[in-house]
Structures are given as structure tokens and as C-alpha cells.
C-alpha positions, 0 to 999 in steps of 0.5 A, a space after each residue: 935689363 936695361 931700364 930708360 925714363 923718357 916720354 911716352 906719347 898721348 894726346 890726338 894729333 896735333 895735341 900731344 901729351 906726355 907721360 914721364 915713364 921709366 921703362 925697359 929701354 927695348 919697349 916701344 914708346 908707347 908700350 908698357 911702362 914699369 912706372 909713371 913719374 910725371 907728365 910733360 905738356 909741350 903746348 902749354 905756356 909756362 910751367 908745362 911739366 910734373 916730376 915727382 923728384 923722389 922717384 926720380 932718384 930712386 930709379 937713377 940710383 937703380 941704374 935708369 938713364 934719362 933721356 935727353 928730354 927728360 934730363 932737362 926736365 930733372 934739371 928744371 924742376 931741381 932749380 925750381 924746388 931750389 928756388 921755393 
């Protein structure tokens, strides 16, 4: 079983809102999900995202791929947890 971490999409139209899941990578994207690690909010100004970066590594170390979204989104909260 193939297992992705990418966005499943919430929120009404013209308001989207994004949960970080890690998934099997042949669901659909809003279908099941094994787990939820964040959540990502394109509309807000500034800090517009959460990412619990333990379970982050859990799942990479498990063989999870990111998506391309979801990377930079590792990658900026590991430069702000670098910074504090």
C-alpha cells in the first residue's frame, strides 16, 4: 500500500480549507484518510498553517511521500521551529 500526506479539501466554495492527511495514495481526495496531522488555510494572512512535525517524521520514516504543497509546508514550519 502506497501511503501519500496531502490536502484534503473543506470549507464551502470560494472558502477553501485544508486538512494535512496522510492517506492511501489511491483514495480519492476528499475520501478516507488514516490520519490527520495539520490543517492549512489559504485565505488567511500570515501564519496560514499547523503541522504536528512528529508525526510528520513517523510517517516519512514509514515510507509516506509528500505532496509538493505539503513539503513546503514541512519545510516552513521546520525553519520556524528552527527559529523559536
Amino acid at each position: 500500500m502506497a501511503v501519500a500526506i496531502r490536502l484534503r479539501r473543506e470549507g464551502n466554495k470560494n472558502r477553501p480549507f485544508f486538512r494535512i492527511v496522510v492517506t492511501d495514495s489511491r483514495a480519492r481526495r476528499d475520501g478516507n484518510f488514516i490520519e490527520q496531522i495539520g490543517t492549512y488555510d489559504p485565505l488567511v494572512e500570515g501564519k496560514n498553517f499547523t503541522i504536528d512535525l512528529e508525526k510528520v517524521d513517523k510517517w516519512v520514516g514509514n515510507g509516506a511521500q509528500p505532496s509538493d504543497k505539503v513539503k513546503n509546508l514541512i519545510k516552513y514550519a521546520r525553519k520556524e521551529t528552527a527559529e523559536a
